[in-house]
Each structure stands twice: as C-alpha cells, then as structure tokens.
C-alpha positions in Angstrom: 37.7 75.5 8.0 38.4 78.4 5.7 34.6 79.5 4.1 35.0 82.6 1.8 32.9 85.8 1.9 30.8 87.6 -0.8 28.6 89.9 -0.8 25.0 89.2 -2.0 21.8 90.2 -3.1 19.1 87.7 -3.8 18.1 90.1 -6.3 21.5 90.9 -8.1 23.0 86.9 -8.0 26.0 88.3 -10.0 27.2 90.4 -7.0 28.2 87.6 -5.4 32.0 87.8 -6.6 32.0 91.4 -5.5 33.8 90.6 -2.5 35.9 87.5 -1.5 37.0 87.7 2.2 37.5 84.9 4.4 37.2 83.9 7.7 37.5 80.7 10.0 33.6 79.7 9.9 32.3 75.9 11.0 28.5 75.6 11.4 27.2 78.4 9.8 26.7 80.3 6.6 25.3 84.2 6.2 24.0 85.9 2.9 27.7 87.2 2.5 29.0 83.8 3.1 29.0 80.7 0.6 30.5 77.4 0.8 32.2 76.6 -2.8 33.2 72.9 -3.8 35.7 71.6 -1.9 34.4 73.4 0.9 32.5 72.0 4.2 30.6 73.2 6.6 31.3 71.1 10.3 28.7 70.7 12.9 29.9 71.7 16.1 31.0 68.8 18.0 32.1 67.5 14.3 29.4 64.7 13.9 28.2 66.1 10.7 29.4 67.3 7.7 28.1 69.6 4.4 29.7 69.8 1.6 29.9 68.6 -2.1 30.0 64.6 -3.2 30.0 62.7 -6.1 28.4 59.3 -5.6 29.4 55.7 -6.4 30.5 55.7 -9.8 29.1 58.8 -11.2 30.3 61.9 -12.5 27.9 64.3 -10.9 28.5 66.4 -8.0 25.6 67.1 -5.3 25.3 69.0 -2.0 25.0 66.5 1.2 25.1 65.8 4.9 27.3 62.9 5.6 28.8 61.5 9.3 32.5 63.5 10.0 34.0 60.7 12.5 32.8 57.6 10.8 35.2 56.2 8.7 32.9 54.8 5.8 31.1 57.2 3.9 27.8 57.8 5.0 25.2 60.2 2.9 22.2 61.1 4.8 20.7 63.5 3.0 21.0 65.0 -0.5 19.9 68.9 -1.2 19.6 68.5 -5.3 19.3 64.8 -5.8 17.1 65.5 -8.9 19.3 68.4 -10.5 22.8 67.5 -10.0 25.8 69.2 -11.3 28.0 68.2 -13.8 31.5 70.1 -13.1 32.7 71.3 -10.1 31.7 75.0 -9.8 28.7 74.4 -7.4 28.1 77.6 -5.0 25.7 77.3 -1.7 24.9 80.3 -0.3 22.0 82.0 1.5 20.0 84.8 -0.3 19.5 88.2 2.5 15.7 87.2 2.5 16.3 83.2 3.9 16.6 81.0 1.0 18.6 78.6 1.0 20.4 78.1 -3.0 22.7 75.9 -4.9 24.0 78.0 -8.0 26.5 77.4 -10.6 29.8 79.1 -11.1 28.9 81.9 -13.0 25.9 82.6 -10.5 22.9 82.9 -13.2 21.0 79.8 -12.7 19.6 78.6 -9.5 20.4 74.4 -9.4 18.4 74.1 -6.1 16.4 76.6 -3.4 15.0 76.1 -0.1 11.9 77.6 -1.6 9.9 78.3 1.4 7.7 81.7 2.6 10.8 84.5 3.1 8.3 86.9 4.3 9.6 86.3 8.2 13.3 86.3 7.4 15.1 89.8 8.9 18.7 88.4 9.7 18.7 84.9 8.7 21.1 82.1 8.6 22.0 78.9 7.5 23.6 76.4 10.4 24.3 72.5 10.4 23.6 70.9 13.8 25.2 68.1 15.7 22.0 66.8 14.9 22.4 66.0 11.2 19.9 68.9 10.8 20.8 72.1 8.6 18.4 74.7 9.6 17.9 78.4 8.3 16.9 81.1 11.5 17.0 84.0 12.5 20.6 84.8 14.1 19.8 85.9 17.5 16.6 82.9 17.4 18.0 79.7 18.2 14.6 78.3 19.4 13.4 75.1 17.1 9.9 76.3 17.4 11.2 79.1 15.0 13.1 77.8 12.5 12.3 79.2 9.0 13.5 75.7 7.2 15.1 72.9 8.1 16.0 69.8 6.5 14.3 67.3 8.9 11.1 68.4 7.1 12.5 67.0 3.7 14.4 63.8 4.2 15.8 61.9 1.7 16.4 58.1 2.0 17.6 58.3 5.7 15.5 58.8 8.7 18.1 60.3 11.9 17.6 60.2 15.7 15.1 63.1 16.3 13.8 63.7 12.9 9.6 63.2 12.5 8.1 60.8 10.4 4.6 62.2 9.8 2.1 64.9 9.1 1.5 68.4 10.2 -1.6 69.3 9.3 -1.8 72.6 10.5 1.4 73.2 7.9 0.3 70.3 5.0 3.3 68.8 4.9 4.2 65.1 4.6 7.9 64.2 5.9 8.3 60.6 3.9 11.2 58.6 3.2 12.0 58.3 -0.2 14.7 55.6 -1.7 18.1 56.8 -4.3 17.3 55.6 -7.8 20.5 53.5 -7.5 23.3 53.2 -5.3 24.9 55.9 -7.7 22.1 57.9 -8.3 20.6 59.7 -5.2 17.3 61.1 -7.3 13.8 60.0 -6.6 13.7 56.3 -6.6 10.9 53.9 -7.1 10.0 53.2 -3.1 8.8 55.5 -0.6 7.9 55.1 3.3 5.3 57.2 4.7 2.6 57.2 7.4 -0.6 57.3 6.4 -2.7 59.5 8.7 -6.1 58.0 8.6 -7.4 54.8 10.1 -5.5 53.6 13.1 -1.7 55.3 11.7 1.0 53.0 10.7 4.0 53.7 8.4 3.4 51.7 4.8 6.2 50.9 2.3 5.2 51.7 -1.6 6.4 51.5 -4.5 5.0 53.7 -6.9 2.7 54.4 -4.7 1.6 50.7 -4.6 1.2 49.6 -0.7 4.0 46.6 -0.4 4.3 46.5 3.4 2.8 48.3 6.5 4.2 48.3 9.9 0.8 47.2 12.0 -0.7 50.5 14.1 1.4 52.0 17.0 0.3 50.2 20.0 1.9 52.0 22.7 5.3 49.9 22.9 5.6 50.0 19.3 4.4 49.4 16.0 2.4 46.5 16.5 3.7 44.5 13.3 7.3 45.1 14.0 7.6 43.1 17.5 11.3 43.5 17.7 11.2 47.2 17.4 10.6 48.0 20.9 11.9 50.8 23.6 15.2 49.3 24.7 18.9 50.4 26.3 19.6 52.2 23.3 16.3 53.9 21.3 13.4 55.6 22.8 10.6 55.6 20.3 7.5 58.1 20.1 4.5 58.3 18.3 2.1 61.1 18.4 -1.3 61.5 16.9 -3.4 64.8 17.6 -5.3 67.2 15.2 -2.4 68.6 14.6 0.3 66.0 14.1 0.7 62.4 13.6 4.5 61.1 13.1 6.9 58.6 14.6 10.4 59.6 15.6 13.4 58.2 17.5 15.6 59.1 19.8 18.9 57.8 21.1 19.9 57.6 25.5 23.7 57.9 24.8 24.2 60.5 21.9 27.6 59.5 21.4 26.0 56.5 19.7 25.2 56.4 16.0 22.2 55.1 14.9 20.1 55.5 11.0 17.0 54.0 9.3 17.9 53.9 6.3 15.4 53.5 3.0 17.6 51.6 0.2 17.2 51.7 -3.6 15.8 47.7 -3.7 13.0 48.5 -1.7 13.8 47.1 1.9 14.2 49.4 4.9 17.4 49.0 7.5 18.2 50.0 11.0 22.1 50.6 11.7 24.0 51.4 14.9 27.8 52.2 13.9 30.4 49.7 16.0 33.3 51.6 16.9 35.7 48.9 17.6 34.9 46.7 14.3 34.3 50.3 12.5 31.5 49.0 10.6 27.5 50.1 10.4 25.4 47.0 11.6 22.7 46.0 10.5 19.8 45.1 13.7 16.8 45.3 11.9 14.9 45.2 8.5 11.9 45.6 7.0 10.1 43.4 5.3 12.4 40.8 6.4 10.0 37.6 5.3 7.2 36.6 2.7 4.6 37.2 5.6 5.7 40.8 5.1 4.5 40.9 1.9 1.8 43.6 1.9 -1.7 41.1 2.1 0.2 38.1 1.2 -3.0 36.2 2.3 -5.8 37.9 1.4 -9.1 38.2 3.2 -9.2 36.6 7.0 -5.9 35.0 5.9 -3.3 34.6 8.5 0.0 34.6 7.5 2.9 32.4 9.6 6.4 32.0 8.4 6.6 28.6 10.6 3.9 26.7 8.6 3.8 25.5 4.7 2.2 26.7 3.3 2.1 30.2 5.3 -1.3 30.9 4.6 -4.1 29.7 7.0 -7.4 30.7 7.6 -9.1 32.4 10.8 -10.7 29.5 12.6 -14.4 29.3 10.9 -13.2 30.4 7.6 -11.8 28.3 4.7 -9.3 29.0 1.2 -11.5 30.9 -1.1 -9.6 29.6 -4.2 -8.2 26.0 -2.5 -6.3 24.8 -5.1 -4.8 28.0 -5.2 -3.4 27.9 -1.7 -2.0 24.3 -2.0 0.1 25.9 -4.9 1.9 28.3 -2.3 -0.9 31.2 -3.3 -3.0 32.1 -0.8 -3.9 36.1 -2.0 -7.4 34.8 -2.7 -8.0 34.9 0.9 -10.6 33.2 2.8 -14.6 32.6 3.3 -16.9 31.9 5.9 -17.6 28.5 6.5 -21.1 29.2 7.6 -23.0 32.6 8.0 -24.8 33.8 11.2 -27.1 36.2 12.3 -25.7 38.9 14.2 -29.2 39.7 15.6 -29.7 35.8 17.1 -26.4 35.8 19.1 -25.9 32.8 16.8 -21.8 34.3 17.2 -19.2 34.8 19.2 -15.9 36.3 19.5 -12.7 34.5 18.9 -9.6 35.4 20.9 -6.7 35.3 18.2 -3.3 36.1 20.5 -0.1 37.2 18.7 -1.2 39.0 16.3 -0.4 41.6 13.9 -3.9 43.6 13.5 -5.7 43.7 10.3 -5.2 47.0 8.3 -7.6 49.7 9.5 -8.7 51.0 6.1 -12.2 50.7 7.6 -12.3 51.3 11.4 -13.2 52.8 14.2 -11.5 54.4 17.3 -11.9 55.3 20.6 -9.2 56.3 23.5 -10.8 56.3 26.1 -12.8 52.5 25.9 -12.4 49.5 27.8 -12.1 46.3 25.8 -15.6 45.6 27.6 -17.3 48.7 26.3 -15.0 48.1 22.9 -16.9 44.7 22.9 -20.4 45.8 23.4 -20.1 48.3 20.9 -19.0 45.4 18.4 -22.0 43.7 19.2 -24.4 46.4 18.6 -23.3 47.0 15.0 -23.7 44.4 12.6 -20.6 45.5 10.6 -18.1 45.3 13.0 -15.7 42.1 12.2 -13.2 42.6 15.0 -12.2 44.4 17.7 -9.0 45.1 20.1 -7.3 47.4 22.3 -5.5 50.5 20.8 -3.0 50.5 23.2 -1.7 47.8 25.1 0.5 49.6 27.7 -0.5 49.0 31.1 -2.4 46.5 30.4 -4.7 47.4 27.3 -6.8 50.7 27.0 -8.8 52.4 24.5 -11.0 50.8 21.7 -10.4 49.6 17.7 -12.9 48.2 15.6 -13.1 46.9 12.3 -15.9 46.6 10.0 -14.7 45.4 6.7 -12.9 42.3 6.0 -9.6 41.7 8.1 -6.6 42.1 5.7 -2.9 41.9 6.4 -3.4 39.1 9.0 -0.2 37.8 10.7 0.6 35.5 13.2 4.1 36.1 15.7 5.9 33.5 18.2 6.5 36.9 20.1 4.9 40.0 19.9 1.6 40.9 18.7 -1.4 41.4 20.3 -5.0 39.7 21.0 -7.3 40.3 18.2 -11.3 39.3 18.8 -13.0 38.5 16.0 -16.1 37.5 15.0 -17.3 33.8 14.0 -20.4 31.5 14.0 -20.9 30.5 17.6 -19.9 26.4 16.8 -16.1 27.3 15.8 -15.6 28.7 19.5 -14.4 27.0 22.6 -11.5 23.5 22.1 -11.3 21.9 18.7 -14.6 20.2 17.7 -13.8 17.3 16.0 -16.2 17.9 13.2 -16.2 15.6 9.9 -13.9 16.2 7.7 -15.2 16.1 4.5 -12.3 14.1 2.6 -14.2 10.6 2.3 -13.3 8.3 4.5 -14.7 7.0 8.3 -12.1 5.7 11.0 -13.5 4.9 14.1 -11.3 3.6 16.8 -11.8 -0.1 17.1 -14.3 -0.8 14.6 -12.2 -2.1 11.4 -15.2 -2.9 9.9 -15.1 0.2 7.8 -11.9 0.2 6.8 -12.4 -3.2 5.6 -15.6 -2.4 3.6 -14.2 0.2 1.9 -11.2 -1.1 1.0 -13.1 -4.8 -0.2 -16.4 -3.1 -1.6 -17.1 -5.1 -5.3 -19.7 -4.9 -7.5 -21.1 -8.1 -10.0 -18.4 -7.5 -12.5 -15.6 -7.5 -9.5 -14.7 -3.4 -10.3 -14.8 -1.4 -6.9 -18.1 0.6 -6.0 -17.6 4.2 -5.7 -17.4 4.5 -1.8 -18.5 7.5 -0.2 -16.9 7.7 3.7 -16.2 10.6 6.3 -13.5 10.9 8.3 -14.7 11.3 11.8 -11.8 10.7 14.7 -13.4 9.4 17.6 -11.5 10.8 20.6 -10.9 9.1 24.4 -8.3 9.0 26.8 -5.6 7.0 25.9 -6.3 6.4 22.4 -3.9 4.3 19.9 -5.4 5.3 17.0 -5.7 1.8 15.8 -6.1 -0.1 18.4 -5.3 -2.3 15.5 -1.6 -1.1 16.7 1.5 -3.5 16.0 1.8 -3.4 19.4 -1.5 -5.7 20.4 -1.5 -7.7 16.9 2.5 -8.4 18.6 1.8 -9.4 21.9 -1.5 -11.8 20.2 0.5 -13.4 18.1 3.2 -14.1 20.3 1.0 -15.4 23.2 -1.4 -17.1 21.0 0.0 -17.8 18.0 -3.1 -16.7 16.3 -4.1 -13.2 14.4 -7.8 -13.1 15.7 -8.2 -7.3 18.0 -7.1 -7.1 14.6 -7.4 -5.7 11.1 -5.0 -8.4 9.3 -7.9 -11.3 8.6 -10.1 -8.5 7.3 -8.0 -6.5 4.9 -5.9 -9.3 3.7 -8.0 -12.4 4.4 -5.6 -14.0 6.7 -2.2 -13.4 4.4 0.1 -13.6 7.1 3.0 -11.7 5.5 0.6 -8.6 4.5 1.0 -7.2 8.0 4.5 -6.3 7.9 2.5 -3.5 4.3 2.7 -1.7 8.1 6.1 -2.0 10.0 7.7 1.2 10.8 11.7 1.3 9.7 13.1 1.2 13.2 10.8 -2.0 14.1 11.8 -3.9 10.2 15.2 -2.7 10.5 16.2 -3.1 14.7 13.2 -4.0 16.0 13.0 -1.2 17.9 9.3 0.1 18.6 7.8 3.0 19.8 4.2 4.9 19.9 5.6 6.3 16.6 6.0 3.3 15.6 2.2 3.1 15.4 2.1 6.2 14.3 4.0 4.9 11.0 1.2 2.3 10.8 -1.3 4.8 10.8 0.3 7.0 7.6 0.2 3.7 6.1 -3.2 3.0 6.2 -4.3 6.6 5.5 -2.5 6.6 2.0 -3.9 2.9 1.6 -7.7 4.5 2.0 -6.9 7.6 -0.2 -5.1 6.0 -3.4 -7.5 2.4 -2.6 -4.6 0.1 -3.4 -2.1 -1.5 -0.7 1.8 -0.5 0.2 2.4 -4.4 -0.2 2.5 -5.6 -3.7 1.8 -2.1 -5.3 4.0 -1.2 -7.8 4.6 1.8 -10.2 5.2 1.5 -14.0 9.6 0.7 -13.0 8.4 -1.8 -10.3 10.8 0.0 -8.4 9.1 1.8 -5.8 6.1 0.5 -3.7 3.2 2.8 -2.5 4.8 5.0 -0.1 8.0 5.8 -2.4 5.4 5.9 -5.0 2.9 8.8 -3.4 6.1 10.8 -1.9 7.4 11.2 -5.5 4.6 12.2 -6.4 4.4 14.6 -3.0 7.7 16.2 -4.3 6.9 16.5 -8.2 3.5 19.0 -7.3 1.4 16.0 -8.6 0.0 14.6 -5.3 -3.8 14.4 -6.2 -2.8 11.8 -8.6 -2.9 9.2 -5.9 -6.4 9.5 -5.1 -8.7 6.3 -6.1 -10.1 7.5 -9.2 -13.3 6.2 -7.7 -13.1 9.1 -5.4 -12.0 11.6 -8.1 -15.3 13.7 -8.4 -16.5 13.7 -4.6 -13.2 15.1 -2.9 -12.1 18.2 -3.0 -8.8 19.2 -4.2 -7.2 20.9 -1.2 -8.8 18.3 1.1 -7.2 15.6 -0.3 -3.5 17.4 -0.7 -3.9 17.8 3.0 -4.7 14.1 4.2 -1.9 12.9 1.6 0.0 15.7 3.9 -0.9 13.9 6.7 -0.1 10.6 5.8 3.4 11.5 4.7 4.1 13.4 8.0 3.2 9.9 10.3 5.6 7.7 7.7 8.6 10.2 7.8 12.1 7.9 8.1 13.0 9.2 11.8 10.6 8.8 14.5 11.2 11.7 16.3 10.2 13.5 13.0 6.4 12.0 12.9 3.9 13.9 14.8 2.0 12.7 18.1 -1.3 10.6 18.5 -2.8 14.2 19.1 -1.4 16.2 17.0 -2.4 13.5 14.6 -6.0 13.8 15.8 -5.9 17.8 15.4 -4.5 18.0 12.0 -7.6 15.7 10.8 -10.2 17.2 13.2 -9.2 21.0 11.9 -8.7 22.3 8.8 -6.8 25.7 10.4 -4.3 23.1 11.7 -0.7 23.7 10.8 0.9 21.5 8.7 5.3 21.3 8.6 5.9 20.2 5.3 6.6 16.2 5.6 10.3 14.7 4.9 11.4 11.7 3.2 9.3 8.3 3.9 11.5 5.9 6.2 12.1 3.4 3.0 10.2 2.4 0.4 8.7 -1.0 0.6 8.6 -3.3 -2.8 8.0 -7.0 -3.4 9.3 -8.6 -6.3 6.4 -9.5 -8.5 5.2 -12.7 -8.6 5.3 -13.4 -11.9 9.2 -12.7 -11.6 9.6 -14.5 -8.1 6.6 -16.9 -6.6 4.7 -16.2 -3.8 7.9 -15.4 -1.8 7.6 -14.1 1.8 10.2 -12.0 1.2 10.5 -7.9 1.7 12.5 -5.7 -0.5 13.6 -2.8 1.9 15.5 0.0 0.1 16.8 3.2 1.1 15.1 6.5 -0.6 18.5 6.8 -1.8 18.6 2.9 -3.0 22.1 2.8 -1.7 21.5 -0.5 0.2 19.1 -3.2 -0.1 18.2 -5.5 2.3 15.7 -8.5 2.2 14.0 -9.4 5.2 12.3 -13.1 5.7 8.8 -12.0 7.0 7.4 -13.5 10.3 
C-alpha cells in the first residue's frame, strides 16, 4: 500500500504539502506520513483496515476501522462520527508531539484530534493492530502498558475481543458503548451501554441515560442475568473489580475466529461470530431478548417469568400492589407484604428463591471473603437487610451480598441464575400452606352441603342472599376433588339405578338430565373418561359458584351460547369480572376473582391433555404466587333450547366453539 510522505509541524499545519514522497507503508503512520482518501492503512496479518468510508446512504465521508478479509462491510469503529466530512479531501496524519488529527485538504482546520496529554511524546507513532486497535507510541516502545492513546479506550458502537468495558479510576475514564444515530449516520445515538462501578457492577443499557436493561452482577461464570453468556469453546470472559479498575472484556481461544458485540441504533445489543463457509455474521446472542428484560418490568419484589401470563408474580409472602393493574398485563406497580414481622422476634425467615437473576444492588452491601453462613448472620443482625446471596458462585459459592432496600429487577430462569434468600414472615416458609383464599367461596371434599347452600340460599321475596364463602381445599391422599366425580355418580347409577355420594339431588332437586351441566367433551362426545374428565367437572362447578347461575339452561342475550361459551367470551374480550354474581360484586376483589375464573377455564379446556392435574389444581387455589398458563378454548359450549321454544326436552345442544357442527345428544 502506497502511503505518501509530508513533512510536518503540528505548529505550521500548512507545511504539510512541503514534501510528498512515498513509500510502501502498511500498519503505521509517522508525523511525516499521512494517509489521504482513498488511502488505507492494513494491520499486519491484514485483519483490519483504516481508511475513509461513507456510510449507508449518506454523502459524508468519515475515518474507520473495518474487517480486511470479511466480505461484508463491517465498521467497528468511527474516529469523527460527530464531524464528518463533506468532500473527499480528508487528511490523517500525526502531529511530531503524538496527536492523532483528521484535517481537511487545505490543512487549516482540524475535523478530529486524539486530544490527549502530548507532554510524553518524543518519537511517536500511529499503528493499527491485528487487534482492531490503532494505538499511538513511542517507536522503539511497543509495550501496551505504554501506549500514549489508543482506540480501545474510546469505542464506538462495537465492543472487539480484548477491548475493556469499564472504568479506570486512577485515569477517570469511562470506556462505554455508544449506538450510530442511524444505520447511515454513525454520530452519537440515543443508547449507550456502560458498567456502572458502584453496587455489585453490572453493565446497564440507557437510553438517554434512562436505565432500560441491566445484565445482573458478574457472578464468577458470568453475568448473572445473561445465563447463556458463559465461558465456552470459543470466548473466555473476564471481569475485574479492584480500586483501580472495574471492566468486562473478552477474549477469543482460536484468533483466527471473528467475533463482535455490537450496540445497534434501535437499542438492542448483538453478539456475532463470522461463518466462513456461509460468509455471513451470525447472530448467537442478544440483549434484551424478552419483555422480562425490560429494565424493572415488575416492580418492587416482582418476579418476572416469560413462561407464565401474566409474567409478573410476586415473591412468595408478597401480593400485586395495584391488582387490577397486573391482571391488565401491568405489573410495574410491584408488590407488598402480605403481613409484616418483627425482625427482632424471629417472627421470619429466609426464603430460598433458586434461578434467579439478583435484584439490582443500588443499595447493598459486599463482602469477598464471607460464607453464605456468616452472609446470613449478618442479614439477621440488621433490620434492613432484605436479602442476601453469594457474590460468586464458582466453586461452589463464596463471598457475601446483601440488600437492604426493596428487591427490584427480579427474574426468574429455567437455566441459569442463582439462589437468592430473602426475607418473609415466618408462615409463608416451608411446602404450600393451603391457606384461605379470600375469593368467597368454601369447597370441602365430600361435604356438598355448601355448595348446595350457596348455590340455593333465598330470602322471603325468593331473590338470593348475599353469600359470603371461602375457599379452603381440604387436602388428603388420593383426593378426587369432588368425590362428587362422574366417575362414583356412574358406577351408582348403573349398579343401583338410583342418584343417592352425590351432589345431583341437592343442586338440582333430583332433575335427572342436569348432571350431564358437567360431562367433559371426550365422555358426551366418545364416552371416553379420564381423571380429566373430572377435572372438566370441577371447572364447571367453579364458574357455576362464581357467576351463581348453572351451565345447563343459562343463556346469553343470542341464546346462543351456554355458560361456559358465555364466560370464555367474556375471558377473551378483557371483560371477565362481568361473570361474577352481582351478589358478590362488593366483597371480592378484582384480581382474585380474574384468577379463579382463570382457573375454571384452564380445568374445562377442549383437550384433556391441556387441563391441569388434581394437584396442580389444588396449588393454583391454595397460592396466590401460583403460575397460571393462560387457558385455551372451552371443549364446547353447552346450550338447551329454551323451553318456551321446545318443552321440557331432555335434549343437549353440543356445538363446536367454532359452531361448525352440531350435535344433539338424548341425555341418560
């Protein structure tokens, strides 16, 4: 590569076109050397290149770094991104004293400088390194301790093998990521990624200086919020926090690989190794990469979980400050204590919490050289402390971080994380307690009795009593649920030929078609039958109890759908709480009654294999930090025609939720 020679002055610019020898340069640049547009400098194994670019669709020219041997053009790093050039008479050069300067043509205005201390500079010069890195030394100085400048230490929107991510504060200076304005505009942009020194460190995502993501402190393997960013066969990662530095940098084992993080213009951050044989950068990681991402996307002692709906749940113990909020997919209001303790009265505990991401360590505490014993016992002694965890969990945990404001930025991983102990009134620790659950209704196992005097409850003038119930499961070994199942009231009527076990003769005084207000599809359809099948009974009588009207002979203003169809459009239209008895309107809460309708939906779904388990059944009503999938279509919707159209007919109307087909069945 032909570089041409002037002699300079940094104190008489215009002597640069004194002189204009050439010679066959590659790497590196002296003060009587410049690189003009159209001219490169080459690393010396040719991975990188410097020279002049115009970007994208723009019409300005800028000095760069970009890969040599990779086909698609690859910019990772910009000198003047904020004062570009409009023509093509660009001159780099560096001044006798060390500074590093983009001038124009006619060599009277200074575009760009280095601008760092020149008092140190004898013989300097400027030299691009296989690395990526351009550096200005002295000539005979090659050591990196020495370097006057370099452009690792101001990085533009890419982050390369070996650069630092960090502080030096012995220097001041903060080496951040920092986004193009547009994909063809390489100034400032709106998003930055930098790690924030204090606290536990962890890299945080802004924009405009507005915290939109954080990476979770480094745990040893990694950063403990990014659990597939991990030493592997490829990277080595380090992270080092002293008095004097705190950064993150990576490295790769074969550097004949490729690899970038790279900070785009939207606001997300990418990892890319380059494929040689498909020629093509791909894309292995990103950041955020999910809603539970989202910088607090759930508040105070919110835990965030991408596999649940809503993603928001609460730290066992705590509940949805704002409920209604949360059941309408918001749940930045966080969460409160259920019940407050004394920390003094050991009326508390600490709950194990595994996979986690730890809270954000605005207000901590650290210690290396703890055991989680000792971390615990200094938890205890202070009043403030909220939780506590190891700081490093290679070889199997060491040192000591505690918390002592409210945990934020709570999330929950299927792999990865780490234990987090926090702490909670002594009665939420140890199994599921299978507390009441405030929405108002009682169903104990085998005694129908309640059900039934709920469901009849009259006054003088024959309108309903406002009923007041708690749901309390009562849990044994092998329980139905109802052991008012199908299965018995089956068998009973079968071998007996009588209904006497069973809830039929008291919710429907002895009807004897108002049982099949209960059949799962599989059993009314193929008479096929199953514990779901019960199961499907069970979601029945749960939406019976909260709207206080029956599946059979219910019927919305069309007459077209009966009470399942009719509480699943609801479901699906974001009006749900309209199905509650109106009785009940002023003694339920909002967000408890969303979630038993939840419930309810999820046991009558149209496949068995979707509806949940006798236990998981149980859980979801015992606990309100439960997760709960979002429910699927009912298995049909159930109508009678009305009898003022068609007699007391025993007949079913069975119809698809797509009312495709319709069957009638002749009840039993």
């Amino acid at each position: 590569m032909r570089i041409v020679i002037v002699l300079q002055s940094y104190t008489i610019l215009c002597s640069i076109f004194l002189s204009n020898i050439s010679i066959n340069a590659v790497d590196t640049i002296t003060p009587t050397q410049t690189v003009r547009d159209g001219e490169t400098l080459v690393s010396s194994k040719e991975r990188f290149e410097l020279g002049f670019f115009t970007p994208g669709n723009s019409k300005n020219r800028y000095v760069g770094i970009w890969y040599k041997q990779i086909t698609i053009p690859t910019i990772v790093w910009v000198a003047n991104r904020d004062n570009p050039i409009t023509n093509s008479s660009g001159i780099l050069t560096i001044s006798d004293k060390g500074n590093l300067m983009l001038l124009n043509q006619g060599a009277t205005t200074v575009i760009w400088s280095s601008n760092h201390d020149l008092s140190k500079a004898d013989n300097p010069v400027a030299q691009l390194l296989d690395s990526g890195n351009l550096v200005i030394r002295e000539a005979n100085d090659e050591d990196p301790h020495n370097y006057l400048w370099q452009s690792f230490d101001h990085p533009t929107h890419t982050m390369l093998p070996g650069m630092k991510l960090g502080w030096n504060s012995k220097t001041g200076m903060n080496r951040s990521l920092t986004s193009w304005k547009s994909e063809d505009d390489p100034s400032t942009g709106d998003y930055s990624l930098m790690i924030d020194p204090h606290g536990s460190p962890e890299t945080y995502l802004l924009h405009r200086l507005v915290r939109r993501y954080r990476s979770g402190p480094w745990n040893g393997h990694g950063f403990n919020g990014i659990p597939d960013m991990k030493p592997n066969y490829i990277f080595n990662l380090d992270f080092t926090s002293s008095q004097e530095e705190v950064y993150y940098s990576f490295s790769l084992k074969n550097e004949s690989l490729y690899s970038r993080m790279l900070l785009i213009h939207t606001g997300l951050l990418h990892g890319y190794t380059w494929l040689e044989t498909s020629s093509v950068w791909n894309l292995f990681w990103i950041a955020p990469k999910d809603q539970c991402d989202n910088y607090r996307e759930c508040g105070a002692y919110g835990i965030c979980d991408i596999n649940t709906t809503p993603v928001c749940n609460c730290v066992k113990g705590f509940k949805p400050k704002n409920p209604n909020d949360w059941y309408l997919r918001d749940g930045s209001s966080g969460c409160i204590k259920k019940s407050e303790f004394d920390c003094h009265d050991k009326s508390y505990g600490f709950l194990t919490m595994k996979g986690m991401k730890l809270p954000d360590t605005s207000h901590f505490f650290a210690d290396k050289s703890m055991t989680l014993k000792e971390c615990e016992a200094v938890c205890r002694k202070n009043c403030s402390c909220t939780a506590y965890a190891n700081s490093d969990i290679a070889g199997g945990g060491t040192g000591c971080v505690i918390w002592t404001g409210d945990l934020m930025d709570l999330r929950e991983f299927t792999q990865g994380g780490q234990d987090l102990y926090v702490r909670v009134a002594a009665s939420e620790l140890g199994t599921y307690n299978f507390h009441k659950f405030s929405l108002k209704f009682q169903i104990l196992v085998g005694d129908p009795q309640i059900i039934h005097g709920m469901l009849r409850t009259t006054n003088d003038s024959g309108k309903k009593k406002r009923v007041v119930v708690t749901v309390s499961v009562t849990v044994g070994v092998g329980v139905l649920l109802f052991g008012l199942s199908a299965r018995f009231i089956r068998k009973k009527t079968k071998k007996r030929g009588t209904r006497e076990k069973n809830l039929d003769p008291l919710l429907f005084e002895n009807k004897k078609d108002d049982l099949d207000g209960y059949m799962s599809p599989e059993y009314a359809m193929d008479g096929l039958f199953s514990v779901k099948s019960d199961i499907f009974s069970f979601g029945v009588l749960v939406l019976e109890i909260i709207s206080g009207k029956k599946n059979r002979g219910f019927y919305n203003s069309d007459n077209l759908l009966n009470l399942l169809g009719h509480v699943w459009r609801l479901w699906t239209e974001g009006r749900a709480i309209e199905a509650l008895d109106s009785s009940m309107a002023d003694s339920c809460p909002t967000y408890e009654v969303l979630r038993c309708i939840q419930i309810g939906l999820l046991c009558i779904q149209e496949h068995a294999e979707d509806r949940p388990t006798i236990s998981s059944v149980i859980l979801m009503l015992s606990s309100e930090n439960a997760i709960l999938p979002q429910p699927k279509k009912p298995g049909f919707c159930l109508g009678t025609i009305p009898s003022e159209i068609e007699s007391s007919s025993s007949k079913i109307e069975a119809c698809s939720m797509n009312q495709v087909t319709i069957t009638m069945l002749e009840a039993r």
